[in-house]
LUMVEXMI-500690 format. One record per residue (C-alpha): x, y, z; residue number from 1. Coordinates in nm, 4 decimals. Layout:
N
<mise><X>X</X><Y>Y</Y><Z>Z</Z><nr>NUM</nr></mise>
...
This chain:
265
<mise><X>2.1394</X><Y>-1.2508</Y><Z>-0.1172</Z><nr>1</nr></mise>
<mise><X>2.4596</X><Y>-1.2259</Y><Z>0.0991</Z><nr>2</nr></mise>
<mise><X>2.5784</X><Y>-0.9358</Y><Z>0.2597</Z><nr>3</nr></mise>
<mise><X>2.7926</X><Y>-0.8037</Y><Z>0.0077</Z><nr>4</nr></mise>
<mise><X>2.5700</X><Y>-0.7982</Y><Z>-0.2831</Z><nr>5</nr></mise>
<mise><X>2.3613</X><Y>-0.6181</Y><Z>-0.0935</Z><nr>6</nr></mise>
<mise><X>2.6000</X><Y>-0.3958</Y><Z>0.0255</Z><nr>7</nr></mise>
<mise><X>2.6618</X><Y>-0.3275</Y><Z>-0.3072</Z><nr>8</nr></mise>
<mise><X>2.3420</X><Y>-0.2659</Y><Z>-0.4073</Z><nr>9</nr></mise>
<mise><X>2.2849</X><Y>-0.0156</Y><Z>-0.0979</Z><nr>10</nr></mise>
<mise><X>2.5578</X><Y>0.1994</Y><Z>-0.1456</Z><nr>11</nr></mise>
<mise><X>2.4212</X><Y>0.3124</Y><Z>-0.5306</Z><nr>12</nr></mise>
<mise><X>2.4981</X><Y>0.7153</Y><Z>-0.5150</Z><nr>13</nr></mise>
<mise><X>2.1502</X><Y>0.7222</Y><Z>-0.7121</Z><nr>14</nr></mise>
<mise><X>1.9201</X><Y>0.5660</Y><Z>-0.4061</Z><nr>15</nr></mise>
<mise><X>1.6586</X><Y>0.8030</Y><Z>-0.1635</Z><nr>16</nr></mise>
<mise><X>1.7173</X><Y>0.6767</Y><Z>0.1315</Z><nr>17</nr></mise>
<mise><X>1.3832</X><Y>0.5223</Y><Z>0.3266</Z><nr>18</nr></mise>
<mise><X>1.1892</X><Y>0.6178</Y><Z>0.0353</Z><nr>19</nr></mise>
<mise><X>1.0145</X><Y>0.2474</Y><Z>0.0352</Z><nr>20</nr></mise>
<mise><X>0.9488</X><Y>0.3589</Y><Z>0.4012</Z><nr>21</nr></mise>
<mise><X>0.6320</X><Y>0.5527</Y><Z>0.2966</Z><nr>22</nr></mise>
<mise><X>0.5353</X><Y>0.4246</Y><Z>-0.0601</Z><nr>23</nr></mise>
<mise><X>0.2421</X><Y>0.2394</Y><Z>-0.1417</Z><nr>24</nr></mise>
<mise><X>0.4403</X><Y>-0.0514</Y><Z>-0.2982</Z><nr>25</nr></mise>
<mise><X>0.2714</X><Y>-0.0140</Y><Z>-0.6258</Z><nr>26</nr></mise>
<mise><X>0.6125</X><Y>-0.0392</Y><Z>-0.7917</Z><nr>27</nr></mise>
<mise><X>0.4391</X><Y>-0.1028</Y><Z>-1.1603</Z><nr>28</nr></mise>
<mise><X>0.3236</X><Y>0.2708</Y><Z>-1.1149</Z><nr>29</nr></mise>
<mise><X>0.6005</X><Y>0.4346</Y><Z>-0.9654</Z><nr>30</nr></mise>
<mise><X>0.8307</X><Y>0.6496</Y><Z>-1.1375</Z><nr>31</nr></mise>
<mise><X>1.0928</X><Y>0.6290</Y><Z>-0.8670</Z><nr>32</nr></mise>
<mise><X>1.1825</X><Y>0.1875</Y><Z>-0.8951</Z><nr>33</nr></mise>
<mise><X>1.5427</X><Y>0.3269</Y><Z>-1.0240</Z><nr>34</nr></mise>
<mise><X>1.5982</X><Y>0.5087</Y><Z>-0.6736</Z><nr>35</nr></mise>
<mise><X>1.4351</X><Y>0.2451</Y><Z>-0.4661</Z><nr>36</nr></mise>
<mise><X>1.7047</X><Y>0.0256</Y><Z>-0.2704</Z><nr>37</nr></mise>
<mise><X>1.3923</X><Y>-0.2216</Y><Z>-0.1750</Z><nr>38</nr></mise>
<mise><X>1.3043</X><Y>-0.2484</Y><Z>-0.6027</Z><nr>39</nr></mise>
<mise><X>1.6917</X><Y>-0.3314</Y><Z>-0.6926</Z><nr>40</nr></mise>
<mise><X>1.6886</X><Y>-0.5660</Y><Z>-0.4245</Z><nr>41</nr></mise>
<mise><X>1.3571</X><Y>-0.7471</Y><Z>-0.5918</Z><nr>42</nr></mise>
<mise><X>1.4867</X><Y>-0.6960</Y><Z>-0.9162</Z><nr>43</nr></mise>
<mise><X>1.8014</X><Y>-0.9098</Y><Z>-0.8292</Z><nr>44</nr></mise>
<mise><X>1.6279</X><Y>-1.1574</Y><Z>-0.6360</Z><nr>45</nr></mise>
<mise><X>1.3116</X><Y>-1.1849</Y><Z>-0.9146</Z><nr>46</nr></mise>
<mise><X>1.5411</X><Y>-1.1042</Y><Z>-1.2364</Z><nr>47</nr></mise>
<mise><X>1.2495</X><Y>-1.2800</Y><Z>-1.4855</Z><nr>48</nr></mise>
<mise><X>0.8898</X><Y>-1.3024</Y><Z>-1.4906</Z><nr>49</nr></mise>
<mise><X>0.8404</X><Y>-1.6097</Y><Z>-1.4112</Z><nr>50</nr></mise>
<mise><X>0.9901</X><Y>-1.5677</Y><Z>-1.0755</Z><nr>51</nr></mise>
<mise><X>0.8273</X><Y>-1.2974</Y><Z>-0.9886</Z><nr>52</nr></mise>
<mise><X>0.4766</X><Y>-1.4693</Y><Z>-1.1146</Z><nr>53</nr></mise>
<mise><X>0.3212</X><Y>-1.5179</Y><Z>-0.7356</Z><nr>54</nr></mise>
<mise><X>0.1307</X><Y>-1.8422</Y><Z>-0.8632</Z><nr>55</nr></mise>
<mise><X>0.4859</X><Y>-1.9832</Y><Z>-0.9417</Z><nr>56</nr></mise>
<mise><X>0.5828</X><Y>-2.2436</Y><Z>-0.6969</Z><nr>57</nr></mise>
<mise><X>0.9656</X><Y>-2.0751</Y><Z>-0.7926</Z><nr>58</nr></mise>
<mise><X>0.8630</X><Y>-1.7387</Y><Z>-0.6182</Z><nr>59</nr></mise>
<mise><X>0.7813</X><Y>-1.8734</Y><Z>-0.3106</Z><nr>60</nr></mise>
<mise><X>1.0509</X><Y>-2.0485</Y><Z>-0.2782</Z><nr>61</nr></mise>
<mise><X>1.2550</X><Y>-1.7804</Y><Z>-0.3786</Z><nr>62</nr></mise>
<mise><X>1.1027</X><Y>-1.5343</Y><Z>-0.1503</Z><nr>63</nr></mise>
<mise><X>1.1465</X><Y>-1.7867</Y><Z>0.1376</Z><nr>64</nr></mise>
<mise><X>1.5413</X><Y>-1.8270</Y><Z>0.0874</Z><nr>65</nr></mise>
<mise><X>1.5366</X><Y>-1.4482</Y><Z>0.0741</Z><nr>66</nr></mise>
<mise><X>1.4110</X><Y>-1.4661</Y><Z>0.4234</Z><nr>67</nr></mise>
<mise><X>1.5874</X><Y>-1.7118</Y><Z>0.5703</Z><nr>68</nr></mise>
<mise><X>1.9424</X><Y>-1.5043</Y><Z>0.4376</Z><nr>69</nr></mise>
<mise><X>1.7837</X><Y>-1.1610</Y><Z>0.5433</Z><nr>70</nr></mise>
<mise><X>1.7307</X><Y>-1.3377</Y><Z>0.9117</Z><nr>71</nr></mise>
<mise><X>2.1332</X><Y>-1.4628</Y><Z>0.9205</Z><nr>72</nr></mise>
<mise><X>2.2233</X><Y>-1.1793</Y><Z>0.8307</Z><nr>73</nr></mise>
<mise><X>2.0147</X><Y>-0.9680</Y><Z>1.1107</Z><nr>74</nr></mise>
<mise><X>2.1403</X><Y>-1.2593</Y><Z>1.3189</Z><nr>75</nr></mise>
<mise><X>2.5103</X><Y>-1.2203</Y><Z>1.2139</Z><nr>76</nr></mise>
<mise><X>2.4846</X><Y>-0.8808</Y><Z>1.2459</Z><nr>77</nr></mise>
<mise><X>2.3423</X><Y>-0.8633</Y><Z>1.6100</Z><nr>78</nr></mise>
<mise><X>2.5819</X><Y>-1.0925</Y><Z>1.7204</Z><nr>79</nr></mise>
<mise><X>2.8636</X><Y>-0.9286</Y><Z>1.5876</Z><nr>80</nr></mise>
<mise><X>2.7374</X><Y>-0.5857</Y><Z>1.8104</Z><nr>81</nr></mise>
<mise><X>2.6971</X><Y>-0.8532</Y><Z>2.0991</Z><nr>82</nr></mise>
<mise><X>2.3093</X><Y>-0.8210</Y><Z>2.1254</Z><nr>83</nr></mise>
<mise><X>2.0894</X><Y>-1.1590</Y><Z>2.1615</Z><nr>84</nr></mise>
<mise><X>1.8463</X><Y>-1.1576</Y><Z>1.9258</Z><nr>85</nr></mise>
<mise><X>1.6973</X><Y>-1.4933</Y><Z>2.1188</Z><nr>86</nr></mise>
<mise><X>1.6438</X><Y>-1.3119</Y><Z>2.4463</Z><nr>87</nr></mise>
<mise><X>1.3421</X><Y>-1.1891</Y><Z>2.3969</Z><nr>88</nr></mise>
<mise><X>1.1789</X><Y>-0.9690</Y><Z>2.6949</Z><nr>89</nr></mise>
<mise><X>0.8186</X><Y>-1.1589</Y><Z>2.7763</Z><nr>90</nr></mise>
<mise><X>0.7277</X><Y>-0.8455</Y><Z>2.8998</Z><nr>91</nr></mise>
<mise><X>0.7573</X><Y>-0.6546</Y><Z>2.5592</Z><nr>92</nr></mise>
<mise><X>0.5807</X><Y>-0.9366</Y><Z>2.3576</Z><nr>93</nr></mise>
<mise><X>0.2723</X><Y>-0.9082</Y><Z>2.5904</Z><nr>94</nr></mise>
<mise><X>0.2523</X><Y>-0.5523</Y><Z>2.5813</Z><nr>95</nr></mise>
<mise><X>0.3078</X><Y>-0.5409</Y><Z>2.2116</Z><nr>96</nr></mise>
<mise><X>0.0636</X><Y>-0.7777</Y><Z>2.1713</Z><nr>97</nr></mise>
<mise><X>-0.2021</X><Y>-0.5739</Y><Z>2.4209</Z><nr>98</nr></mise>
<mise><X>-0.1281</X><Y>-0.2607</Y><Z>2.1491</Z><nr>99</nr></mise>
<mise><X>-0.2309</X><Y>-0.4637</Y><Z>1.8771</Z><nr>100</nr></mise>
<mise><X>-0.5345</X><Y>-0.5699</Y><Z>2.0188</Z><nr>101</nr></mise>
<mise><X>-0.6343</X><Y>-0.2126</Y><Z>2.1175</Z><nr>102</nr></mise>
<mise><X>-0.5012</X><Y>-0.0504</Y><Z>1.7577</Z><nr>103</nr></mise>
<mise><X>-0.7510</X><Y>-0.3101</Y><Z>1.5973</Z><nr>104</nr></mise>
<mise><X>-1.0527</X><Y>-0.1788</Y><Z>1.7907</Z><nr>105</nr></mise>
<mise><X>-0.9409</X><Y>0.1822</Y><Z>1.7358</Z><nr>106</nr></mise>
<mise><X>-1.1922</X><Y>0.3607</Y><Z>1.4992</Z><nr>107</nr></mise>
<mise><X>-1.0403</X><Y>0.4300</Y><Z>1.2079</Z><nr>108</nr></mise>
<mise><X>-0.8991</X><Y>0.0508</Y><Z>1.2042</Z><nr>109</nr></mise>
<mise><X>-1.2625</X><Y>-0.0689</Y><Z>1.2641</Z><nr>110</nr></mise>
<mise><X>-1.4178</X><Y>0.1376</Y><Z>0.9552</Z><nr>111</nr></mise>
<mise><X>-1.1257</X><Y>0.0837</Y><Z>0.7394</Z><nr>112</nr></mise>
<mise><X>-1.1677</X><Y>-0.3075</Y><Z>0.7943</Z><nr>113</nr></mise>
<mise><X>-1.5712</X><Y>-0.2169</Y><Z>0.7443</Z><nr>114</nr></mise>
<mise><X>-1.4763</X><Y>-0.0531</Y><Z>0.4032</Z><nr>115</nr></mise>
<mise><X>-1.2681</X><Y>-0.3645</Y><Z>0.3104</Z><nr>116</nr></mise>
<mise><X>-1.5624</X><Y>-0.5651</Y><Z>0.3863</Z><nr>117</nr></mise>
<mise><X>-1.8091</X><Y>-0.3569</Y><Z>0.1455</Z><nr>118</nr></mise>
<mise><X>-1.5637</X><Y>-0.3215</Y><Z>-0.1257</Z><nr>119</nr></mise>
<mise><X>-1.5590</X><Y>-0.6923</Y><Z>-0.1593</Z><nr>120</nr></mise>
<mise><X>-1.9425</X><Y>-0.7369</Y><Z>-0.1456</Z><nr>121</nr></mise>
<mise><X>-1.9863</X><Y>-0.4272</Y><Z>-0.3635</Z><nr>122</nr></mise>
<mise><X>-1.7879</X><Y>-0.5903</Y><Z>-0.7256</Z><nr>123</nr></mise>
<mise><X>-1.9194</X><Y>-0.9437</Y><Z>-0.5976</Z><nr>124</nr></mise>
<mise><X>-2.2688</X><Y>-0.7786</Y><Z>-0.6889</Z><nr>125</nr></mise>
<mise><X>-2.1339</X><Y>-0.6113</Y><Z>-0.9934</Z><nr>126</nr></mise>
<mise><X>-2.0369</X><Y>-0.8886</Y><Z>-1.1830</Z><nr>127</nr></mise>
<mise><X>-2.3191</X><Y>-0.8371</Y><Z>-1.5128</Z><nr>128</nr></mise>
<mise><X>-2.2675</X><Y>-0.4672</Y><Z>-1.4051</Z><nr>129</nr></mise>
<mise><X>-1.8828</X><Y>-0.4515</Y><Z>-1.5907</Z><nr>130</nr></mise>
<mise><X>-2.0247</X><Y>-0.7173</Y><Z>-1.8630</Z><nr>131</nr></mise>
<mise><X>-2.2991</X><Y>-0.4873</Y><Z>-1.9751</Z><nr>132</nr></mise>
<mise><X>-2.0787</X><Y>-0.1982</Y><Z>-1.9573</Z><nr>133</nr></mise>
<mise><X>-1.8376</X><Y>-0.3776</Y><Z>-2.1632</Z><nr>134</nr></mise>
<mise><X>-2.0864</X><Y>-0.4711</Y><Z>-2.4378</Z><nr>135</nr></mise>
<mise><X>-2.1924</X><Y>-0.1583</Y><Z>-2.4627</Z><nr>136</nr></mise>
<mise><X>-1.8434</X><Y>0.0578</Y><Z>-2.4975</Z><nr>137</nr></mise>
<mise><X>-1.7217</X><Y>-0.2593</Y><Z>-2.7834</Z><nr>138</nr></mise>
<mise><X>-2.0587</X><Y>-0.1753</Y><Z>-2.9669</Z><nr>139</nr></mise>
<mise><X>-1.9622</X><Y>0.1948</Y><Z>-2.9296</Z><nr>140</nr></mise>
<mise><X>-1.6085</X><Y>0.1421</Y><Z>-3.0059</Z><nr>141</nr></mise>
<mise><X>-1.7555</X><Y>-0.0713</Y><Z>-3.3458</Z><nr>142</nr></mise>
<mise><X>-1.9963</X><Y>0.2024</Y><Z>-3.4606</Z><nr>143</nr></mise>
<mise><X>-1.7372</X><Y>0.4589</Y><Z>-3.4218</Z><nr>144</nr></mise>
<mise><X>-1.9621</X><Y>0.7422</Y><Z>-3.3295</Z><nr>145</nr></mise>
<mise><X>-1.8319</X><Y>1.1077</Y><Z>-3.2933</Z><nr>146</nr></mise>
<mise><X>-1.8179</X><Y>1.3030</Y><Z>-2.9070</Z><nr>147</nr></mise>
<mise><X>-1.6974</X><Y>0.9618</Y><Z>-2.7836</Z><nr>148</nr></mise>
<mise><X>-1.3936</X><Y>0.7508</Y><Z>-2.6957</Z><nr>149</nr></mise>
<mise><X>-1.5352</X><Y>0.3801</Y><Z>-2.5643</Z><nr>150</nr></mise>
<mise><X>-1.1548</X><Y>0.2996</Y><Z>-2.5745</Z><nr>151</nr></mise>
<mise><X>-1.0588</X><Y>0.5789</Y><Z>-2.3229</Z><nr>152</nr></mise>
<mise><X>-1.3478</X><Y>0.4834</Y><Z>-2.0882</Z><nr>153</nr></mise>
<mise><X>-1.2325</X><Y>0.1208</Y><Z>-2.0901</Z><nr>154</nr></mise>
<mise><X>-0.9486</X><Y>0.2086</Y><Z>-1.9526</Z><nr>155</nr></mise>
<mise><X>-1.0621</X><Y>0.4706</Y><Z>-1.6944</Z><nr>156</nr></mise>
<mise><X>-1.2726</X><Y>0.1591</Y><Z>-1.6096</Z><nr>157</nr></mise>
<mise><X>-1.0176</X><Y>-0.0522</Y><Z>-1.5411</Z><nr>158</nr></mise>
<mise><X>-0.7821</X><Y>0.1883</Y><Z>-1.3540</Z><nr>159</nr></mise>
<mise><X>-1.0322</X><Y>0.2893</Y><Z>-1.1436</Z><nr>160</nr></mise>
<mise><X>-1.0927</X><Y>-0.1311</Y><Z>-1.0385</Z><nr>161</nr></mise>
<mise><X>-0.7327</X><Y>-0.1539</Y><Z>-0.9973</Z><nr>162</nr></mise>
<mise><X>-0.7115</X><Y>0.1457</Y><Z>-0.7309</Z><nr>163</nr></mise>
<mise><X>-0.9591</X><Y>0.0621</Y><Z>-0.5727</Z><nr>164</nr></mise>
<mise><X>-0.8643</X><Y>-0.2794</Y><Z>-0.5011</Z><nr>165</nr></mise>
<mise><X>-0.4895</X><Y>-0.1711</Y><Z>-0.4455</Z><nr>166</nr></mise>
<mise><X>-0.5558</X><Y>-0.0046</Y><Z>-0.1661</Z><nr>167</nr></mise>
<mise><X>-0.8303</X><Y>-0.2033</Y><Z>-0.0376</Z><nr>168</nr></mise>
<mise><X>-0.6326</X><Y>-0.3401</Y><Z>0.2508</Z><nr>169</nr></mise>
<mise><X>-0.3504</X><Y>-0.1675</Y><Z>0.2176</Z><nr>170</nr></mise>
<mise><X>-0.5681</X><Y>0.1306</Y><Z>0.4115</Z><nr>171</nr></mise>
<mise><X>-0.6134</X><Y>-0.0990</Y><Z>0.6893</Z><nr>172</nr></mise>
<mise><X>-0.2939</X><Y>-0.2090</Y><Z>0.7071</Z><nr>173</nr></mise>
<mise><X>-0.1145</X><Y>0.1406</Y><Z>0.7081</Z><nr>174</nr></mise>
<mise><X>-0.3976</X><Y>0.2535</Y><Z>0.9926</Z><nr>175</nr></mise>
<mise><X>-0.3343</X><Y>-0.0274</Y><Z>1.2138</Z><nr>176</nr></mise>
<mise><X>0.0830</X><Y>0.0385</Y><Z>1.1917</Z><nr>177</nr></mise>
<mise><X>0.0117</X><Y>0.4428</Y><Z>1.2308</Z><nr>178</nr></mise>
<mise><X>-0.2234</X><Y>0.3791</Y><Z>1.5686</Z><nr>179</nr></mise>
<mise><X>-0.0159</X><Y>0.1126</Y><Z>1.6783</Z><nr>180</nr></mise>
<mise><X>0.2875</X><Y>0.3769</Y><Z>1.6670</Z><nr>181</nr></mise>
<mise><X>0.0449</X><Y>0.6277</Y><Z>1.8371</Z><nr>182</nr></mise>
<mise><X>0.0066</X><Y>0.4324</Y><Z>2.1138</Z><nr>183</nr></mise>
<mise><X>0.3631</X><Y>0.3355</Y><Z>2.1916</Z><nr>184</nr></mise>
<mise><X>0.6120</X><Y>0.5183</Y><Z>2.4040</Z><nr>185</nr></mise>
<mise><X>0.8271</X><Y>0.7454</Y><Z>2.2203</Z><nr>186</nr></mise>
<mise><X>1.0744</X><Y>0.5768</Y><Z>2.3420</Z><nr>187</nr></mise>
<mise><X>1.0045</X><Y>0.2543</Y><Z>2.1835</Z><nr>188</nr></mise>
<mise><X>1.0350</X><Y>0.3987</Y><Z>1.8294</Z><nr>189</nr></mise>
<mise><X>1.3201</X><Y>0.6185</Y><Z>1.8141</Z><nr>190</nr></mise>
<mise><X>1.4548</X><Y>0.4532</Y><Z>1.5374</Z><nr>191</nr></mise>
<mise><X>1.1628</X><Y>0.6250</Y><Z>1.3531</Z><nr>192</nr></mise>
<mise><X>0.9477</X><Y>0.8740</Y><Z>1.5915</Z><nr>193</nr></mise>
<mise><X>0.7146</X><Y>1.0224</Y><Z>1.3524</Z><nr>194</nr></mise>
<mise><X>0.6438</X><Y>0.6453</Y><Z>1.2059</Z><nr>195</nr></mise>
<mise><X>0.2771</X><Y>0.6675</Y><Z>1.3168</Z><nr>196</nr></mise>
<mise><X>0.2523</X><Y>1.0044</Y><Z>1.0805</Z><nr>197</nr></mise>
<mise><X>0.4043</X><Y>0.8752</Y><Z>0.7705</Z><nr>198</nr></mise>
<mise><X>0.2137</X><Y>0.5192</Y><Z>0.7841</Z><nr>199</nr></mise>
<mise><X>-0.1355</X><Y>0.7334</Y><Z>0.8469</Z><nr>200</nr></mise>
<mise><X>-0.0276</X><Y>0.9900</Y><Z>0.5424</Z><nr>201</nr></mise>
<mise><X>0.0091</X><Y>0.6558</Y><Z>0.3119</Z><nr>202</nr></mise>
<mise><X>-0.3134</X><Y>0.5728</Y><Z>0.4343</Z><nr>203</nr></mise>
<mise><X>-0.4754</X><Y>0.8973</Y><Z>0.3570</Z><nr>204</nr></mise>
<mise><X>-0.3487</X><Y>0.8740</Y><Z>-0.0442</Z><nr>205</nr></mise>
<mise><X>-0.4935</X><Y>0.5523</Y><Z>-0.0580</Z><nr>206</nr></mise>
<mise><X>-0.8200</X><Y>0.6924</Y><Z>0.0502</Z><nr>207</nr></mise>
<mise><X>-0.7659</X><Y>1.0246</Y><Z>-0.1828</Z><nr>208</nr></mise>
<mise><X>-0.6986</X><Y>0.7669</Y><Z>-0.4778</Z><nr>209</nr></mise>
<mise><X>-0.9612</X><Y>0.5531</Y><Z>-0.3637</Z><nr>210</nr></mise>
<mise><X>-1.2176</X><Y>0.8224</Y><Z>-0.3476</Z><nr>211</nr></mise>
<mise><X>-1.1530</X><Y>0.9892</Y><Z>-0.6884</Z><nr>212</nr></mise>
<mise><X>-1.1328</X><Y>0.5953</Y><Z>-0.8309</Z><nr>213</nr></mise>
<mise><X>-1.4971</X><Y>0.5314</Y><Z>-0.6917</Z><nr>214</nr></mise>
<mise><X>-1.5781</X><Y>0.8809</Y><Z>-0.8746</Z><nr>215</nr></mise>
<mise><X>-1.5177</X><Y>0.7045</Y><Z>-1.1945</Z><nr>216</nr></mise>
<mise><X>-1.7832</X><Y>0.4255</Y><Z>-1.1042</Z><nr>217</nr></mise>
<mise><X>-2.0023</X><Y>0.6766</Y><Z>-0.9895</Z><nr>218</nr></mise>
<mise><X>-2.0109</X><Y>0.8421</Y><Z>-1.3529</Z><nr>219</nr></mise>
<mise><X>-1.9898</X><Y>0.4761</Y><Z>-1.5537</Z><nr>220</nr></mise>
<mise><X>-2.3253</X><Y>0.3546</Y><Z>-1.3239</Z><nr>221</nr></mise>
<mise><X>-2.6142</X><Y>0.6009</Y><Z>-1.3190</Z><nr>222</nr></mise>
<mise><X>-2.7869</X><Y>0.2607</Y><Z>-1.2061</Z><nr>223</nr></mise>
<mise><X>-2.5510</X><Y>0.2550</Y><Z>-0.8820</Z><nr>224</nr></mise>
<mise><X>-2.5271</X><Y>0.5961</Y><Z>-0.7465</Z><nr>225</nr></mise>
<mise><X>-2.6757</X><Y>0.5464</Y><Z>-0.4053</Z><nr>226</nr></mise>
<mise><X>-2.4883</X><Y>0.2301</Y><Z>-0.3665</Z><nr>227</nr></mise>
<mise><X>-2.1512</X><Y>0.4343</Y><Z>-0.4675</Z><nr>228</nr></mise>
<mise><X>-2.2631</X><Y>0.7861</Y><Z>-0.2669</Z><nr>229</nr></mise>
<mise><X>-2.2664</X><Y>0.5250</Y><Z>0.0178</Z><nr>230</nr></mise>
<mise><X>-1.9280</X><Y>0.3718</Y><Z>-0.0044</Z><nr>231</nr></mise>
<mise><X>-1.7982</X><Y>0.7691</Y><Z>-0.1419</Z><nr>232</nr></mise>
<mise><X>-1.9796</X><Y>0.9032</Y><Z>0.1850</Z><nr>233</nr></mise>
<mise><X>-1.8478</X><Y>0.6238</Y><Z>0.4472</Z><nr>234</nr></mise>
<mise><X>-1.4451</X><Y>0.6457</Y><Z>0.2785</Z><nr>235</nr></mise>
<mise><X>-1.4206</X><Y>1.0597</Y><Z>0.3188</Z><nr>236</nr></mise>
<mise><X>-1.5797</X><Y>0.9915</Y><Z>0.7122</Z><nr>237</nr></mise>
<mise><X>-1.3132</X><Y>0.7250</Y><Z>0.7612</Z><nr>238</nr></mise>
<mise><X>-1.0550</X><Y>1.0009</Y><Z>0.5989</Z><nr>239</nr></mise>
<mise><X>-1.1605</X><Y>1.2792</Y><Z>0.7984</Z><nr>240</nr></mise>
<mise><X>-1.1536</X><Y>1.0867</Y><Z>1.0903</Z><nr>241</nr></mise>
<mise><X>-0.7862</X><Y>0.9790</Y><Z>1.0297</Z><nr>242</nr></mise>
<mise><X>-0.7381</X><Y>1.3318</Y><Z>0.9809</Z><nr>243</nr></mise>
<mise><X>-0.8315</X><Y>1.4162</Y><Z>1.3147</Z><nr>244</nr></mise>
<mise><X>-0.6763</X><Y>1.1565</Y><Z>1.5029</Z><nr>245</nr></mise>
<mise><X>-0.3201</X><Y>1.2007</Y><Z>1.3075</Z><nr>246</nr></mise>
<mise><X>-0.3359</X><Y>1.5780</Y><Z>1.2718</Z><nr>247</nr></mise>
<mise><X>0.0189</X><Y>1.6054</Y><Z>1.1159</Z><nr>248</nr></mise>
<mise><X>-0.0177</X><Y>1.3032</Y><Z>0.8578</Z><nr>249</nr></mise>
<mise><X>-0.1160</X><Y>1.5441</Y><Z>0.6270</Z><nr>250</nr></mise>
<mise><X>0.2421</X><Y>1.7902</Y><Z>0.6673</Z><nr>251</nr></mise>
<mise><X>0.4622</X><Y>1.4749</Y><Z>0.6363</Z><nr>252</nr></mise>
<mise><X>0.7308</X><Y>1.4698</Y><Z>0.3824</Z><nr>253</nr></mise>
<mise><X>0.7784</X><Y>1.1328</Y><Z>0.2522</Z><nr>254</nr></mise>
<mise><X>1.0977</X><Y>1.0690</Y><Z>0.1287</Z><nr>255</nr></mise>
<mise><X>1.1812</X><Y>1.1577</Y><Z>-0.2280</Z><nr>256</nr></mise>
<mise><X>0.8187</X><Y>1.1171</Y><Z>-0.2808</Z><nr>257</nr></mise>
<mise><X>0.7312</X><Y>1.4414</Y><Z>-0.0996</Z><nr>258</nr></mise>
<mise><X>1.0321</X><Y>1.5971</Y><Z>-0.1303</Z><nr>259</nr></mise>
<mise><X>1.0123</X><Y>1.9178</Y><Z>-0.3912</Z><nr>260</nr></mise>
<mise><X>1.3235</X><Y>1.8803</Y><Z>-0.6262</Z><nr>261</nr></mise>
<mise><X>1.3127</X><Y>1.5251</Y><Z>-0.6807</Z><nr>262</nr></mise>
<mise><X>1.3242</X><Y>1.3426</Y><Z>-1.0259</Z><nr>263</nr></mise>
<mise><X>1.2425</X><Y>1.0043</Y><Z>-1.1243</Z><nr>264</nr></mise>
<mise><X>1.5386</X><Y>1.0458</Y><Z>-1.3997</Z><nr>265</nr></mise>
């Protein structure tokens, strides 16, 4: 993508500004895509399917080139304001690297990486667990008994496995950016100074989502309850704690996302 194209695409009346900022990047279930200046930009990189399939060799190449151009033009553009984007200061890739090593031994980057951990181990032990269930909503579904819909709780089913796993990481990820923001000058992040707020607030819906996701399991598997009160338990500790160490996450007003007013039309 050059810098006119996406130029063009940037200056579309209809855009919210930095709302991909805060956003969860579940773009399949987000009603604001057609306001999102990072989605047109996919869209015209990824036009078909198949390039946007990530076992296609074609997206990766794709998504490489993208690169590359996005780094001339960063390049292109520093030069042109006469900064040297080769001179890097030693000094500020030591201590950036010294705040990543302490923001991945703060807390609620330690439990959220614990969580991670247990979600994995958790479905790798539930395998006949969705097989039975499965059997035995098709069977219902067959018989077609009254007070029921097997159909509907299929698909709570799978919902529920899809949040969870989206934001598996992704609550890590967003932790680790909002501490590592915390513990930076303010004057190092100007550019955005209540960054550390925003990334902790995304981190919070993931565990809101995440919480009332695992409250689906909890009512498919009487057979699992402890294991799921555990995980329920350990996720609302790791999202009060976040609360306490990023006060303001909560008050935050996403772009567009937060914002009262907005429509996805």
């Amino acid at each position: 993508m050059d810098k006119d194209r996406l130029t063009r695409l940037a200056k579309n009346p209809n855009l919210i500004e930095g709302i991909h900022n805060y956003c969860d990047r579940w773009c399949e279930r987000c009603a604001f895509t057609a306001k999102c200046l990072n989605y047109a930009i996919h869209q015209e990189e990824f036009p078909g399917a198949d390039s946007r399939d990530t076992s296609n060799s074609e997206y990766w190449t794709r998504l490489a080139g993208f690169f590359h151009e996005m780094v001339q033009m960063v390049r292109e553009d520093a030069a042109e304001r006469g900064i040297n984007v080769d001179a890097i200061d030693k000094e500020i890739l030591a201590e950036d690297k010294e705040i990543t090593a302490r923001a991945e031994n703060h807390p609620c980057c330690e439990d959220s990486r614990e969580y991670a951990r247990t979600v994995n181990a958790w479905f790798d032990s539930a395998g006949d667990l969705f097989s039975d269930k499965k059997d035995e909503l098709t069977s219902a579904a067959l018989m077609d008994l009254p007070g029921g819909d097997p159909v509907a709780a299929a698909q709570a089913l799978n919902d529920a496995v899809d949040v969870i796993r989206w934001y598996q990481h992704q609550i890590y990820v967003k932790l680790i950016r909002a501490v590592r923001g915390m513990m930076r000058d303010s004057a190092d992040i100007e550019y955005m100074p209540d960054d550390s707020n925003g990334s902790a607030k995304v981190a919070l819906v993931g565990m809101d989502r995440s919480i009332g996701a695992w409250g689906i399991l909890y009512d498919a598997f009487d057979e699992r309850h402890d294991e799921i009160l555990d995980v329920l338990v350990s996720l609302d500790r790791l999202r009060k704690k976040t609360e306490r160490y990023f006060p303001e996450a909560r008050c935050f007003v996403r772009p567009g996302l937060d914002e009262t007013g907005q429509s996805s039309e």
